[in-house]
N, C-alpha and C positions, 0 to 999 in steps of 0.2 A: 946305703940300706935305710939309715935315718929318713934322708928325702922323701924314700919309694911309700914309707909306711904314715909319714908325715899329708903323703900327696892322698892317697888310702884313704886316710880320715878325714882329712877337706872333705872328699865325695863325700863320705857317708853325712859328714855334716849339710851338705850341699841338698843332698837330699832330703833329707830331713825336714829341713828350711821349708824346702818346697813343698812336700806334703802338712806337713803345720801350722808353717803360718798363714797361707788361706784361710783355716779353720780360726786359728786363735782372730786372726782381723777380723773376719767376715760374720763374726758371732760378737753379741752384745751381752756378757754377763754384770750382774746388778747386785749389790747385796743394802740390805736396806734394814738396818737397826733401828730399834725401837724401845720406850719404856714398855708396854704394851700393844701387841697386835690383838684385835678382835676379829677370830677366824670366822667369828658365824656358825662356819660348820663343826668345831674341833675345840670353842672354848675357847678361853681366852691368854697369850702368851707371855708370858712377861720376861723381861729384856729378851727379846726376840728377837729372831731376823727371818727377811724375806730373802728367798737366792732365786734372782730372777735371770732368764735367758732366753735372750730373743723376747722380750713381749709378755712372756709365760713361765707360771711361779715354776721352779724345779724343787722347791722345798719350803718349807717354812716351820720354825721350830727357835730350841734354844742351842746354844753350844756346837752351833750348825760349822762345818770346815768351808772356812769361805774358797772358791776356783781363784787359782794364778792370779787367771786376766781379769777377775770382776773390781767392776768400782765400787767402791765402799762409801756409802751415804749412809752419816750418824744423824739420828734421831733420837738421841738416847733419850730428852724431856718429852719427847712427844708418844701420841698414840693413833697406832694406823688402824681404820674401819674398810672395810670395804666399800669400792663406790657404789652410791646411790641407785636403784631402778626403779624408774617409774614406770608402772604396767600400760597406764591410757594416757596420752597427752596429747589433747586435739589443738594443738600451735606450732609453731616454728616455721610459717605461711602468709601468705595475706589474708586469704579470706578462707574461711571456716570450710565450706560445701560449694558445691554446684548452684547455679537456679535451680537446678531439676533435681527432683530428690531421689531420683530412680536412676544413679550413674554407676554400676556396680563398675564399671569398665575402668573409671581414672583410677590415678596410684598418686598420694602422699607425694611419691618421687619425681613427679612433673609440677609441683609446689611448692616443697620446700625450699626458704632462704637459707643458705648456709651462712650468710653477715648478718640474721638477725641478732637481736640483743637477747632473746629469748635464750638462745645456745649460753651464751655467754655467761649470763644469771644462772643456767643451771649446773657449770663451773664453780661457779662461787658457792651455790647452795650446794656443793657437795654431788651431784648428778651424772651416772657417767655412762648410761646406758635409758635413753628414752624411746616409749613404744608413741613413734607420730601417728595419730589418727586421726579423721575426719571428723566434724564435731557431730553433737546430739542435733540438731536440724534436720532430717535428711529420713529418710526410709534404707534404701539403700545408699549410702552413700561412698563406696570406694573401699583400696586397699589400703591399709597403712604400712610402716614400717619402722622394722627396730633400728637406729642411731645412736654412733655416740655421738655428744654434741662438738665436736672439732673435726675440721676437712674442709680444706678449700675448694671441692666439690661435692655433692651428696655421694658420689661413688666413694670417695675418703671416707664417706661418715658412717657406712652399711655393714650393720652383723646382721641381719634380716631382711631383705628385699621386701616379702611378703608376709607379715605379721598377721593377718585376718583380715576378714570382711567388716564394715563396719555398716549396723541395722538399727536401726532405731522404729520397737512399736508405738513409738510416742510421732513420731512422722512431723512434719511443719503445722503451723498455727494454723491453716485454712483446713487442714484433713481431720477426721475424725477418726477412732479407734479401728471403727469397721472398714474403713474404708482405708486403711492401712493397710492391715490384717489380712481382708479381700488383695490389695497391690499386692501383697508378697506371697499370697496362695498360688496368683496367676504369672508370677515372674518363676517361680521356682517350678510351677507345672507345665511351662512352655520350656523351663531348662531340661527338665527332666525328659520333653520327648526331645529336644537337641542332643541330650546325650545317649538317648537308644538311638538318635537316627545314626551317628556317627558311629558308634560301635558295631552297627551292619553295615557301614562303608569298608570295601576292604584295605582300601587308605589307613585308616586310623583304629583296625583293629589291637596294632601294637604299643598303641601312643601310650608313653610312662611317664613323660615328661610335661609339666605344664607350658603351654603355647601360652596364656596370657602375658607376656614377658614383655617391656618397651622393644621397639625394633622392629620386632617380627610383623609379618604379611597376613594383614588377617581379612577374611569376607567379613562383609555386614552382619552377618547373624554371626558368627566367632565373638565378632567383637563384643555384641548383647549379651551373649551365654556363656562364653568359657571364662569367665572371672567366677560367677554364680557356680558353673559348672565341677570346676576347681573346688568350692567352700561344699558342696553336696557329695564331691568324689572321697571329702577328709584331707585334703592337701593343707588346709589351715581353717582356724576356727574362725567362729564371727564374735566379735563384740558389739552387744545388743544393749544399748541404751534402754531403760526403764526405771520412769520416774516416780510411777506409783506399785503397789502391791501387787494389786491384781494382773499388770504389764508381764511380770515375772512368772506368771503359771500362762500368762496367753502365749510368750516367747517360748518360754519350754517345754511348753505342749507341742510349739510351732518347729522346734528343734528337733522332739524326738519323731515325730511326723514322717521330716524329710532329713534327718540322720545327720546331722550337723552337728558340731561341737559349739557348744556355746561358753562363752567368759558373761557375766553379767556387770555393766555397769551402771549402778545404781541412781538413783534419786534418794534425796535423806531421809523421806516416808516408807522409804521401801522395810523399815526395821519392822513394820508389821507385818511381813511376810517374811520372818526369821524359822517361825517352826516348819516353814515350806521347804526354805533355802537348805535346812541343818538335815531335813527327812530325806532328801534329796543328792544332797554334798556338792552343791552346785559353786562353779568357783566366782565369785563376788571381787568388785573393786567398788569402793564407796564412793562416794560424793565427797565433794573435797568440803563441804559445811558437813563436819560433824556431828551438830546438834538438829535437831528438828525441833521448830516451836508449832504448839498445837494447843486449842483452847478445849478447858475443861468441858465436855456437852452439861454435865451438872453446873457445875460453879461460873463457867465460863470467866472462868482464869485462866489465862497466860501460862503454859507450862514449856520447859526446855525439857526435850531427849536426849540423851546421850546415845546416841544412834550406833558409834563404837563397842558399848559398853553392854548392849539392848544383843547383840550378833556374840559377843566374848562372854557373855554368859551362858550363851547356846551351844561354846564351842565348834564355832564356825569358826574359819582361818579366813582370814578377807586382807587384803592390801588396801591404802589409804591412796591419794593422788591430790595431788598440788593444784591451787591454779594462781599462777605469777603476777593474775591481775586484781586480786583479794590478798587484804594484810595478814590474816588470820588462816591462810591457807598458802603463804607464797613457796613455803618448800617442805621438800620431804622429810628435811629433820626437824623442823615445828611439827607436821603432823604427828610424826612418831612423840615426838614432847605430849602432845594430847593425847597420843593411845596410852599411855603409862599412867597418865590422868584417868583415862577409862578403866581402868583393870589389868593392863595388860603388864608384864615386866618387862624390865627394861632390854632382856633376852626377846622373850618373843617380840619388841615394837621393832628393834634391831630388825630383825627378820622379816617382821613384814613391808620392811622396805629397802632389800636385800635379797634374801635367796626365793622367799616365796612369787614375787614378782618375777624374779630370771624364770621360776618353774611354771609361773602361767606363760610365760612366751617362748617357754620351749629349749630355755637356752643355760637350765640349770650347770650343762656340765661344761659353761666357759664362763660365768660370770655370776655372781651373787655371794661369792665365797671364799673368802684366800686361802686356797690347797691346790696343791702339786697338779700340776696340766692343765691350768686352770688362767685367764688373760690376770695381767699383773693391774688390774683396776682397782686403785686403793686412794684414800683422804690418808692428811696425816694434818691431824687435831691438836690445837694448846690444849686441850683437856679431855673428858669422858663426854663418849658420846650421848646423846639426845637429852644433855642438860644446857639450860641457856645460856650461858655465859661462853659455853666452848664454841669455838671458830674456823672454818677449813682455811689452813694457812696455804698447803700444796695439793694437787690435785694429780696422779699419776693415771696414764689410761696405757694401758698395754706395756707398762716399762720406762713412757717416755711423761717427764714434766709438762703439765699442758696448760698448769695453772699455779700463778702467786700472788697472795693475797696481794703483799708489798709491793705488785706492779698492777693489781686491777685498779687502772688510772679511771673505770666510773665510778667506783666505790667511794674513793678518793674525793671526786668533785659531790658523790651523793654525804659524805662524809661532811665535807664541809660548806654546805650548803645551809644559809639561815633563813630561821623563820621571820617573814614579812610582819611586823605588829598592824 
């Protein structure tokens, strides 16, 4: 009888096994201590934890009941931030643009380097979700897209395939304003009959889906108009490069025109068109020089702008943007260091380079912010964020370590590397 009831419970055990542990192996639980998490969204935690699963926060808080199977990662001296976003980043490529400055058709993703060092540095600076764009050269110049910077292929690297159109009213050195202006009236009014002739085809009366895609079979004229056709239908917006004031009422006149969503990416002059931008609530990404210099017309003295501080008193909400090949602009935690400079605290600088960036690309509700359903993208800091002395020592993207300070072997050689007398 013993036997029979002994044999009884194997099974049940047997079974058990089999439905469980699948589950327990094939899932990745995480719990991740801290002296302080800075949620962004929820305030700041102290001795906290993060309980990550699969890639993705399941909680975050104090006095949290860590799961069986999670691995436990102490951070008690340390303080975790969320990783970095940058909204515009026109690198991670060879070359900037096309010849042609009217290429609406390429994509970022038939150019980016996944081994460049670009990626690399913006691990180190803290950076775990960058929007690749085309640069300011250009009229029309292509799609971008959102990355994180790790993937042995750009397929590895895609939270966004198509992030917007990228326009520039400022166009290349040979073009002039008008004749910009004029390009993009007669590109957008040849899409616009592409797109009634196609919707009285009875082919593509039901089309939902964007056909601009790599791969796909397109005719000659597909290929000229449905990337345009896409940014006019509202599938994604444009980031509109403008350098001067005036740029910013001709582009959003040009916007509401032809019904397109625009991002503005500034020029440092552009802070004189602040009561425009604030009347309007237009979303703004700065120029990575902060200061605009401009001579007195009286005095004809030399004077610095605080071009941050010029938009933060108007109560505009704007995001800052990096450029890796300027000392004074190479990352996203220097800039924020400056906005706190300009007026801002150290909550809202937090932020805008952080959750307000995730919400211009659309992507607020997986990144910008350590909360529950949310990708497990976080720094973990020897100190408080956006003061100088503090350091990203680790760098987590989705759950998984993707960066240590102690092993970036260029930092190491940039480290000890001397100056020539």
């Amino acid at each position: 009888m013993e036997k029979i009831f002994n044999g009884k419970k194997m099974i049940c055990l047997l079974w058990i096994l089999f439905f469980i542990l699948p589950i327990g192996l094939g899932s990745q639980s995480i719990a991740v201590k801290a002296k302080k998490i800075y949620t962004v969204s929820r305030g700041i935690v102290t001795d906290g934890m993060l309980l990550i699963q699969d890639g993705k926060i399941i909680d975050c808080g104090k006095d949290l009941e860590i799961p069986w199977n999670a691995t436990e990662i102490d951070f008690k001296s340390r303080v975790i931030v969320p990783g970095l976003v940058e909204a515009h980043a026109p690198r991670g490529y060879d070359i900037p643009n096309e010849t042609n400055p009217l290429t609406p058709f390429v994509t970022v993703l038939d150019s980016i380097d996944t081994a460049h060092e670009i990626f690399r540095m913006a691990l180190r600076d803290g950076m775990t979700t960058l929007n690749i764009m085309p640069g300011n050269e250009t009229i029309l110049g292509g799609k971008g897209a959102v990355v994180k910077p790790v993937g042995l292929v750009v397929e590895d690297m895609l939270y966004k395939p198509v992030s917007g159109m990228k326009i520039s009213v400022a166009g290349t050195k040979a073009q002039t304003r008008m004749g910009v202006m004029a390009q993009l009236r007669r590109y957008f009014n040849e899409t616009k009959d592409y797109i009634e002739k196609i919707e009285k085809s009875s082919e593509t009366k039901d089309k939902k889906t964007m056909v601009s895609t790599p791969g796909s079979f397109r005719s000659p004229e597909l290929v000229k108009y449905e990337a345009v056709a896409d940014l006019l239908r509202g599938r994604y917006p444009a980031f509109v490069y403008c350098p001067s004031p005036s740029d910013i009422i001709r582009a959003h006149r040009l916007s509401k025109e032809y019904g397109y969503a625009c991002v503005f990416v500034l020029g440092s002059e552009c802070y004189k068109a602040a009561d425009y931008i604030a009347q309007n609530n237009l979303n703004i990404i700065l120029d990575p020089d902060l200061y605009y210099y401009e001579k007195d017309p009286k005095t004809m003295e030399l004077r610095r702008i605080n071009v941050a501080r010029e938009f933060h008193q108007k109560n505009i909400q704007f995001v800052p943007q990096s450029d890796p090949h300027k000392v004074y602009a190479r990352s996203l935690f220097y800039q924020g260091m400056k906005l706190i400079q300009c007026g801002l605290t150290p909550d809202q600088a937090l932020k805008a380079i952080t959750i307000i960036p995730a919400r211009i690309l659309g992507l607020e509700d997986q990144i910008g912010s350590l909360e529950k359903g949310k990708l497990a993208n976080f720094l973990v800091c020897n100190g408080e964020p956006l003061e100088m002395s503090t350091q990203v020592e680790f760098v987590y993207i989705e759950g998984k370590q993707v960066y240590d300070r102690k092993e970036d072997e260029r930092l190491k050689s940039l480290m000890e590397e001397k100056i020539i007398q």
